[in-house]
N, C-alpha and C positions, 0 to 999 in steps of 0.2 A: 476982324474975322481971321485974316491973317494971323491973329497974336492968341487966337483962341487953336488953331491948327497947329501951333508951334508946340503949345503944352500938353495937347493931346497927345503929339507924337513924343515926347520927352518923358509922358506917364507911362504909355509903352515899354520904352525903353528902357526906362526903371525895372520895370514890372519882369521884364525880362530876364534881366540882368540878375535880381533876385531871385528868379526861379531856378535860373542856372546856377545859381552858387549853393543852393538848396537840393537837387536832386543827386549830386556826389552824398553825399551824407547818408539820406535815406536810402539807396541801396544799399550801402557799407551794410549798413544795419541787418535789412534783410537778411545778406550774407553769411553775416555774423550767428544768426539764428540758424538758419538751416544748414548750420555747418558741425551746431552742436549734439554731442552724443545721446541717442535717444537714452528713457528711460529706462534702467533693470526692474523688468517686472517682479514684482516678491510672489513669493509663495509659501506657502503651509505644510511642514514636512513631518512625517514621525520616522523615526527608528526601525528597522523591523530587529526582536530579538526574539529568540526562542523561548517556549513555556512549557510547562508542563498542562496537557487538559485533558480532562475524564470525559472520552466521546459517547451518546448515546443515543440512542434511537426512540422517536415516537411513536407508536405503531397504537392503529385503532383498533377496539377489542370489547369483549362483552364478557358481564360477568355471568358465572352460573352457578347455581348450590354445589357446596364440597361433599353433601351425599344426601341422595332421592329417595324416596320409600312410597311406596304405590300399594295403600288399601285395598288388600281384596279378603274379602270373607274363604276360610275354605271350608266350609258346610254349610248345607241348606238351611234354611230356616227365615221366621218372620224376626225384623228387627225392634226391639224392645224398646231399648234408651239409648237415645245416643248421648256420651258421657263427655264431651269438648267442648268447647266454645273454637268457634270458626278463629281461624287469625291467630289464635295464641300460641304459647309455647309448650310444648309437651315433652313430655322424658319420658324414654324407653322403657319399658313394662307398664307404661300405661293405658287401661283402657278405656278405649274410644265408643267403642259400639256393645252391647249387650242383644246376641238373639237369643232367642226364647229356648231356655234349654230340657226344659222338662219332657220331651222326645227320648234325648242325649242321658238324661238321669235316668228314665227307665230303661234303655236299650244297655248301659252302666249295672244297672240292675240285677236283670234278667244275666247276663254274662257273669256276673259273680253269684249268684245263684247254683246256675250250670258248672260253675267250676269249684264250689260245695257243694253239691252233687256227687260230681268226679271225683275228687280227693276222699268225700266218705265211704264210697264203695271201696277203694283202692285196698284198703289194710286185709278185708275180707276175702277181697280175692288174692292178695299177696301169701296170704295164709291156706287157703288153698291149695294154692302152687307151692307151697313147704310141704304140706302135708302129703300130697298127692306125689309127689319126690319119694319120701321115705315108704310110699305103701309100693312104689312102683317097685323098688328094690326087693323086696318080697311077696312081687307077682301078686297084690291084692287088688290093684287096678291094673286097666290095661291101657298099654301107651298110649291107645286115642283118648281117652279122660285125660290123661297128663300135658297132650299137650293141647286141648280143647282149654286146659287152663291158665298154661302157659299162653295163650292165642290172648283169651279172658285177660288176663293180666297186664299184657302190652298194649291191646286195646282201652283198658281206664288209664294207663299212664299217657295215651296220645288223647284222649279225652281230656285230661286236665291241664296238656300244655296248649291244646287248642280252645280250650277255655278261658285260660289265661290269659292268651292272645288277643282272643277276644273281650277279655275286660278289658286292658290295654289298650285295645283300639276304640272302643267305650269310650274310657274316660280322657285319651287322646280330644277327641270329637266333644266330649261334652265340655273341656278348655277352650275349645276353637270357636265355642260360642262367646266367647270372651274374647276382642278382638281388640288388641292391643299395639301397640305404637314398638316398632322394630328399632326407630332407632331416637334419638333426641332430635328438634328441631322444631318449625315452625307449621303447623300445620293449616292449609286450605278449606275453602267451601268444602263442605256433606254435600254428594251425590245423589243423596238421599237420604230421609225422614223417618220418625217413628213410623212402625208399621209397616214396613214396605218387607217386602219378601225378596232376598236376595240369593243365590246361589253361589255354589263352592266356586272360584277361579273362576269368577264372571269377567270380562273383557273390560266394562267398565271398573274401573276404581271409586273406592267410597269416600277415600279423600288421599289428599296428597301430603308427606310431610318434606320440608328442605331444611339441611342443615345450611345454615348461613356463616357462621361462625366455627371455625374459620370459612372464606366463600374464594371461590376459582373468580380467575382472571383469564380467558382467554384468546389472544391477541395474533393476528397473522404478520408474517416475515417471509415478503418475497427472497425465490429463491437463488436472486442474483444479488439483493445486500445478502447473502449468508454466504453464497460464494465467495464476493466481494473481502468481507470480513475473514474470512479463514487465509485468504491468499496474504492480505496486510500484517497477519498474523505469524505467517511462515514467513514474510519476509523481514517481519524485524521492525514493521513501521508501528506497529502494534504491540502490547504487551496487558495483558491481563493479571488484574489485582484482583488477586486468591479470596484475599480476608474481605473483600466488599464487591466482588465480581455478583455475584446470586442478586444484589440487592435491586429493587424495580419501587419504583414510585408509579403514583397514579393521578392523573387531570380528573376531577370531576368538573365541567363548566367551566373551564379556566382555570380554578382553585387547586391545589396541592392537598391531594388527601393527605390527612393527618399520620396514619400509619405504614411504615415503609414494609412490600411483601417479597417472597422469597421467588430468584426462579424455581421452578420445579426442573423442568422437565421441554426439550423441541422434539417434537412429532416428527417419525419417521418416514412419513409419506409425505410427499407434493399431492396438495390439490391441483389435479388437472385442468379444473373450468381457470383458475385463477394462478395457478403455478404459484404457492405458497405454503407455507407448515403452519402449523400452530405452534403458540409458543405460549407455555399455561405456567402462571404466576398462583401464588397461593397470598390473601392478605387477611389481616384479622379485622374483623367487623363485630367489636363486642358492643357497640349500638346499635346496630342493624343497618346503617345510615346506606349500604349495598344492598341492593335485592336483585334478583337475577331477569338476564334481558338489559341492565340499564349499560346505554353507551357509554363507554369511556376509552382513554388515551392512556397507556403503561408506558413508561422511561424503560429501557432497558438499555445495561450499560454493553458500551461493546468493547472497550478497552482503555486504554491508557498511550496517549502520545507525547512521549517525554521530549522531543522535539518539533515540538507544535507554534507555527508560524500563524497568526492572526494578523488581519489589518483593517481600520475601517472599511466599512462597506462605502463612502464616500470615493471612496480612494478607487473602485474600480469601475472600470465602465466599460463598453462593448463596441469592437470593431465591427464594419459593416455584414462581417458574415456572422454576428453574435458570438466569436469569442471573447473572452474579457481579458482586459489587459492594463496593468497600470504605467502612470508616470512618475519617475523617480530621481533623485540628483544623485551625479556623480561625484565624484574625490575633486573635479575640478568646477564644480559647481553649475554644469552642464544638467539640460533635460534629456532622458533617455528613456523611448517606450520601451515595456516590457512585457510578452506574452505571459499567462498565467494558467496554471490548472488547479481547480477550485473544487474542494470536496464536498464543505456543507457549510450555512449560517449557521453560527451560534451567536445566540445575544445580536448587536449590529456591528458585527465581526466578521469576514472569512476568513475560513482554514481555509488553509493554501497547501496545496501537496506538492508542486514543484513552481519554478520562476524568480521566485526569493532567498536570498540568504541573511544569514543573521547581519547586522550593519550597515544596509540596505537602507536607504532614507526615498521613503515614497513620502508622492505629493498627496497631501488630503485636498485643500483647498489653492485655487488658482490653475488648478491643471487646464482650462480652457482657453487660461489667455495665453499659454507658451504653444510651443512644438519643440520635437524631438533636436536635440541638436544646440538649443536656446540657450544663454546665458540665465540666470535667475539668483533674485536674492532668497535665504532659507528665511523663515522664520520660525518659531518654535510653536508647537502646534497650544504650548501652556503659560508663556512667554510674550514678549513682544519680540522684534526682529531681534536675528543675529546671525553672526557668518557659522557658527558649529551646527551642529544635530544636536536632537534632542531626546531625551528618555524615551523610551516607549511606554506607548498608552499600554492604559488599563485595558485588559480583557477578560470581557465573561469566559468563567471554563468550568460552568457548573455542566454544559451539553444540553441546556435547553434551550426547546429548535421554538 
């Protein structure tokens, strides 16, 4: 029993012994680890470099015919033939409607009639008033005969120009039955049918024609971007290109219509309800593929920013009171925020108007694992790591928003 107590206690003391010469060791180690230099986080940086980009504006708009014509009869009458077809296209001097003219032919008639009449008497009585001249001169009539035919004579000569008048106005009226197309364009439903009796300058219209080709665009522009734009203008941030300034594109559905249209023309009045102008574009539609009323979206350009700063949209993000701000390395490869003022997206791009300067290395990716202040490694945003900067990304600068 004795000799079983002895080795118990000598395993102990083994045990012991080993554990003490073991526990130096494993702290060292421990030590050794939390003593070494944490990680340099990397990050993903571009360039900032300046560009040239052609700014534009999207503005929603509607189209409308480049010129209206509103059928109205100007004479009485029953309507005979109507000579269209609803929907098609018609060309000026042609006509549409036929009222029934044989009124118009007789009252034509009768006025040139009357003014064969007039002109036959006229030689006879002219000749009178000669004759009655030379007898007056030797007191063989008396001056009331001379001028009873002098009176005679003025009287058929106003008789034949109010005859004349009256043919004129005749045959004016018996064209007017003929009621024909003012200008080219497309023409509308008939108001109404053979047969129907219509009047001169009746309220209603008998049809409507629109020219569509070329067809208006016209699009409103609040009055604070127009301020906006004239001030960047005067100040120099802005510059306008002459030889393609006019030019405006158009969204149908997301798609880019085919033909580029002209500005015309900004309205000189603010709408009140909405504080805006009109801004009217002119485009050519020689397929008709525009009809008036349909929504669309017009590009208007506003100018040219030859020193124009882009940076991924990744790259900003927003302090708690919602300004935006990014992160960027220094020359000593330090993280530094930086406030920012931000004009408009283009493509997945901001223009930035001030906070950046050209050689400016912002963070695209990683900005969440640093803070201001941090050491970091660059990486190249095209690349794999490396201690330089890198080119500057590609940016859209066509100005579509």
């Amino acid at each position: 029993m004795q000799l079983q107590t002895r080795l118990v206690v000598r395993v102990i003391l083994s045990a012991a012994v080993l554990s003490g010469g073991l526990l130096p060791g494993g702290c060292d180690r421990r030590q050794q680890q939390s003593s070494a230099p944490p990680a340099v986080p990397e990050v993903v940086a571009v360039t900032v470099q300046t560009q040239k980009v052609v700014l534009t504006t999207e503005l929603p708009g509607r189209t409308s015919p480049y010129l209206v014509a509103e059928i109205r009869p100007q004479v009485n009458g029953l309507v005979q033939k109507r000579l269209f077809t609803e929907g098609s296209d018609v060309q000026a001097g042609q006509v549409l409607y036929q009222i029934d003219p044989a009124p118009f032919q007789a009252a034509l008639d009768s006025a040139r009639a009357a003014l064969a009449r007039s002109e036959a008497s006229l030689p006879s009585i002219r000749s009178r008033v000669e004759r009655y001249k030379d007898l007056l001169d030797d007191k063989a009539v008396s001056q009331q005969d001379y001028d009873d035919a002098v009176s005679a004579l003025n009287q058929a000569e106003a008789d034949i120009q109010y005859w004349r008048a009256a043919a004129e106005t005749a045959r004016i009226n018996l064209d007017y039955t003929r009621v024909t197309a003012p200008i080219s364009g497309r023409i509308g439903r008939s108001s109404i049918t053979d047969g129907a009796l219509v009047t001169a300058y009746q309220p209603v219209a008998l049809a409507t024609i629109q020219q569509l080709d070329p067809i208006y665009v016209d699009v409103r522009q609040s009055t604070a971007t127009l301020l906006r734009l004239k001030q960047r203008l005067e100040d120099g941030r802005l510059n306008q290109d002459q030889a393609n300034q006019n030019e405006v594109e158009l969204i149908l559905d997301g798609t880019k219509y085919s033909s580029e249209g002209t500005l015309q023309f900004r309205d000189v009045t603010v709408d009140p309800t909405t504080g805006s102008v009109i801004v009217r574009a002119v485009f050519p539609n020689p397929r008709g593929v525009l009809l008036p009323g349909m929504f669309v979206r017009a590009v208007v350009k506003e100018g040219v920013n030859d020193q124009a700063i882009l940076i991924p949209q990744q790259a900003v993000s927003r302090d708690p009171k919602g300004r935006p701000v990014t992160m960027l390395v220094d020359g000593e490869g330090k993280v530094q925020q930086r406030m920012l003022v931000l004009d408009r997206a283009i493509g997945s791009q901001w223009l930035v108007l001030s906070g950046l300067a050209a050689g400016d290395r912002v963070i695209v990716e990683g900005a969440q694992k640093v803070r201001p202040g941090a050491a970091v490694k660059v990486a190249s945003a095209d690349t794999g790591p490396q201690a330089g900067a890198e080119p500057a990304a590609k940016s859209q600068t066509d100005g579509g928003a």
